[in-house]
N, C-alpha and C positions, 0 to 999 in steps of 0.2 A: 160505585167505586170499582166492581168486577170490570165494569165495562171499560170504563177508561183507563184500568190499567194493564186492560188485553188488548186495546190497542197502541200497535207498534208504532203507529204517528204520533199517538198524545205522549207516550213515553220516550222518545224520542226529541220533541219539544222539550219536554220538562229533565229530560236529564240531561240532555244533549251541552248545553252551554254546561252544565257544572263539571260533564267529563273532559271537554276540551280545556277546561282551563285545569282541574287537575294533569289532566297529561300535559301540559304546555311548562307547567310547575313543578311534576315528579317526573314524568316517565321521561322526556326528551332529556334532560340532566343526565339520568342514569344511563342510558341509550352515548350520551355525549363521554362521560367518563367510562362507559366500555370500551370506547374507541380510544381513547387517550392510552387507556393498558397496555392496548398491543403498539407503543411506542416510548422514543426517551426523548427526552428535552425538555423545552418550557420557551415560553415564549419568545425570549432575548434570542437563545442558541437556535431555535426551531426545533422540528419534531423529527425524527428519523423510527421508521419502522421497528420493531426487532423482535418480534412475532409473538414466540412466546416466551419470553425471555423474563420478562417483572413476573410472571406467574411460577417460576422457575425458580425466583430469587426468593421471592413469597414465600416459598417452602423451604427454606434453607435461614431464611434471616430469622437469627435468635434474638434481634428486638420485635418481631413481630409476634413469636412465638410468648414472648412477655407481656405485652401487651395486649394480645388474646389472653390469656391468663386475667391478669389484672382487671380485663372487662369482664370475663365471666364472672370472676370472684365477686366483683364491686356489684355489678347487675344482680347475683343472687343475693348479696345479705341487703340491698338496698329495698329491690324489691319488697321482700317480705317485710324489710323493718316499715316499707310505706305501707302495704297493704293491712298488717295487723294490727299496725298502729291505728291508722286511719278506720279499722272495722272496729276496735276497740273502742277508740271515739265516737264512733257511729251509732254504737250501742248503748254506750254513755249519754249520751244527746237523747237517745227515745225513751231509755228506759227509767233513767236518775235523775236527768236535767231538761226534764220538760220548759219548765217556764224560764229559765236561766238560760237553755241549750242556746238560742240565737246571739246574746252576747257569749256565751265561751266559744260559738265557732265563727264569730269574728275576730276575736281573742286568736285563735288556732290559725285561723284561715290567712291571717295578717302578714305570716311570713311567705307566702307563696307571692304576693304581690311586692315583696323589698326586692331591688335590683340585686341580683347577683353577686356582683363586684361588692354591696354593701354587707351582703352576709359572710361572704369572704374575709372582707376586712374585719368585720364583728368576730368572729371565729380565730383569725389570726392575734388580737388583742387578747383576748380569750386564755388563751395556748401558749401565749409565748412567754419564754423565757428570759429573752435580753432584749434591749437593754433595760426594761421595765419588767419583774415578774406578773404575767397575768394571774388574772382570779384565781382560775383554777390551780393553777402552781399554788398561790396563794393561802388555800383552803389547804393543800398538800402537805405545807410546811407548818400552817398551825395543827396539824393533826401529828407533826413530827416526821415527814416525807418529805425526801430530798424531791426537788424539783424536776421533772421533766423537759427533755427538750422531743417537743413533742412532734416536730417535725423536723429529727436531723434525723430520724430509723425511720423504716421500711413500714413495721408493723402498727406505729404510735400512727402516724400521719394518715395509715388507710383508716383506721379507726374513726379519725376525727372527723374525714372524709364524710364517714357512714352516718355520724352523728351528727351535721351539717344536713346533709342531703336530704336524711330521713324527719330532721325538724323543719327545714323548709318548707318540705313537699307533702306532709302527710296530711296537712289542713284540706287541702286540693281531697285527696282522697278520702278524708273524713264526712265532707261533704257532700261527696257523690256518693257514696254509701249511704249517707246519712238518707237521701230522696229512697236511695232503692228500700231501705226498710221500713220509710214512713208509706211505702205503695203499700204494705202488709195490708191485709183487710184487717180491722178492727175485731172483728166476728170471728176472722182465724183466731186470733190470739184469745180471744175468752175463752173460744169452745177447750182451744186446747189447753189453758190454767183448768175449766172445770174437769177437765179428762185428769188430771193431776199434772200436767206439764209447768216445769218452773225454774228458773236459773239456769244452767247449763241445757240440762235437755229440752225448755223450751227454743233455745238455741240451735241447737244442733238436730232436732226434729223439723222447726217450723222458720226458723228466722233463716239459718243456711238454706235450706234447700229453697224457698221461694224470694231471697235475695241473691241467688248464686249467678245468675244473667250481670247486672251489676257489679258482682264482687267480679266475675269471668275478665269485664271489660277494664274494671279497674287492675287487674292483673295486666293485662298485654300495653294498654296505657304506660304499667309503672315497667315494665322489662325491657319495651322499645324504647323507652324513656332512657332508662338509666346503660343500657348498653350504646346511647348515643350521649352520652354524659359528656360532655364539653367545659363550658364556661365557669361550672363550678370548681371542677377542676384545677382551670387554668389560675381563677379567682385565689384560690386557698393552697394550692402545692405548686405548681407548673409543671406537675408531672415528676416531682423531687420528692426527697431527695435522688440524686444523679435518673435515674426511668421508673422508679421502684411504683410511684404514680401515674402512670403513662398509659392512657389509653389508648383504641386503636383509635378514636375518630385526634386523638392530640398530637399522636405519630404519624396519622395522615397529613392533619395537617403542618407541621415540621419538616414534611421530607418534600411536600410539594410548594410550600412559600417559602422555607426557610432556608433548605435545599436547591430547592426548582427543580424536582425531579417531579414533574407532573405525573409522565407514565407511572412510576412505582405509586408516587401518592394515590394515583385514580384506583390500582388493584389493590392497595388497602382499602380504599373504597368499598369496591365488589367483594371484598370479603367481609367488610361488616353488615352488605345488604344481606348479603347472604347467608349473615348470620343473623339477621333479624327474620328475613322470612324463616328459616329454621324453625326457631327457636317460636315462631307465632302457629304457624302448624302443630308444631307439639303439642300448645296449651290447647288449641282447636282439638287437637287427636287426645287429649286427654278429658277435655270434660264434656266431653259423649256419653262419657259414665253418668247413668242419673241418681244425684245425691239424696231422693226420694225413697229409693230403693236400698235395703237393709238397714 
């Protein structure tokens, strides 16, 4: 294996086709919408140069300045609600639901394959208020609570957002944590029950620290995920009420189809790559720390 993968030919062969077509599929795009930045128009009107000018606006536009907001916000609480949910389940599955675990993470796993637009519309029956009160309203009013409109404020609609997203997608995650801790050795986990390890500290001694590769990728998975968060969005709010929902990739795309202002849509663009590479470094620059250790 040393040998064939010291040389530069076989490795070459063997990656060569998968990086070209990665770059023919990622990189030439982004390369193509850097270009587009440093101009204005759109296809009808044509393009006219204006340097640095969309990077200029960039800084200055307070719906951008919102919708940075709004992705950061939405990306951290989504984030965590996927990962600890999903590690939660994960746990649940090896340690309580041995012979049941495969039916409840099909059960789990069920909504990450419903189209979009279908959980949307589930969610919006759900919530709504007129002209039929949904469930939830419903459960509110025999408890003796007036009914919500659950997506006419700001704060109701990010909510529901959170609680949407993180039911969708946390099966997806439950799953792939679920392999990373059925890798445990057997033999780890007894030596450490007979050492007295159990509940919580077997956790956080033996299960974190030799699942944490795993849990690492299921983190940058759920953060580039949900800072690129589109279609659920658009499915369940439209960005409403008036931007209060409004991410950058739904404000990119708005000001360049909806608009036609291609140039500014593309440097919305470069700012959200740019805050994905960020934002992927970090987690890379953060767990260098070995969770072995103390």
């Amino acid at each position: 294996m040393h040998r064939v993968l010291g040389d530069r030919k076989a490795v070459l062969i063997l990656l060569g086709p998968a990086l070209l077509v990665h770059s023919l599929i990622m990189l030439v795009p982004m390369v193509w919408s850097l270009g587009y930045s440093f101009t204005s128009g759109n296809t009808i009107e044509g393009f006219t140069a204006n340097g640095l000018g969309n990077f200029q606006r960039l800084f200055t536009d307070p719906a951008v300045h919102d919708a940075l907001w709004f992705t950061a916000k939405y990306a951290v609480v989504v984030t965590v609600g996927q990962v600890v949910a999903g590690y939660l389940l994960a746990l649940l599955y090896v340690f309580f639901l041995k012979r049941a675990s495969a039916l409840v993470r099909t059960l789990v796993f069920f909504p990450v394959v419903l189209p979009t637009v279908a959980v949307g519309l589930l969610f919006q029956k759900l919530f709504q208020v007129a002209p039929q009160t949904g469930p939830v309203n419903s459960l509110l009013n025999a408890v003796g609570i007036d009914s919500v409109d659950w997506f006419g404020s700001a704060g109701h609609a990010f909510w529901v957002l959170i609680v949407m997203d993180v039911w969708r997608s946390m099966g997806f995650y439950a799953v792939l944590l679920f392999a990373g801790i059925l890798d445990i050795p057997e033999e780890v986990l007894e030596s450490a029950r007979l050492d007295g390890a159990s509940g919580l500290r077997l956790v956080r001694h033996i299960v974190l620290p030799m699942s944490f590769p795993v849990l690492l990728s299921s983190l940058i998975f759920s953060i580039n995920g949900t800072l690129k968060a589109f279609d659920s969005i658009v499915a369940l709010t439209g960005g409403g009420p008036g931007n209060a929902t409004t991410p950058l990739t739904l404000y990119m795309f708005q000001t360049s189809f909806t608009y036609g202002d291609y140039g500014y849509g593309s440097t919305v663009a470069m700012l959200l790559t740019v805050v994905c590479l960020l934002v992927t470094l970090v987690v890379f620059r953060v767990s260098r720390r070995d969770l072995t250790e103390g």
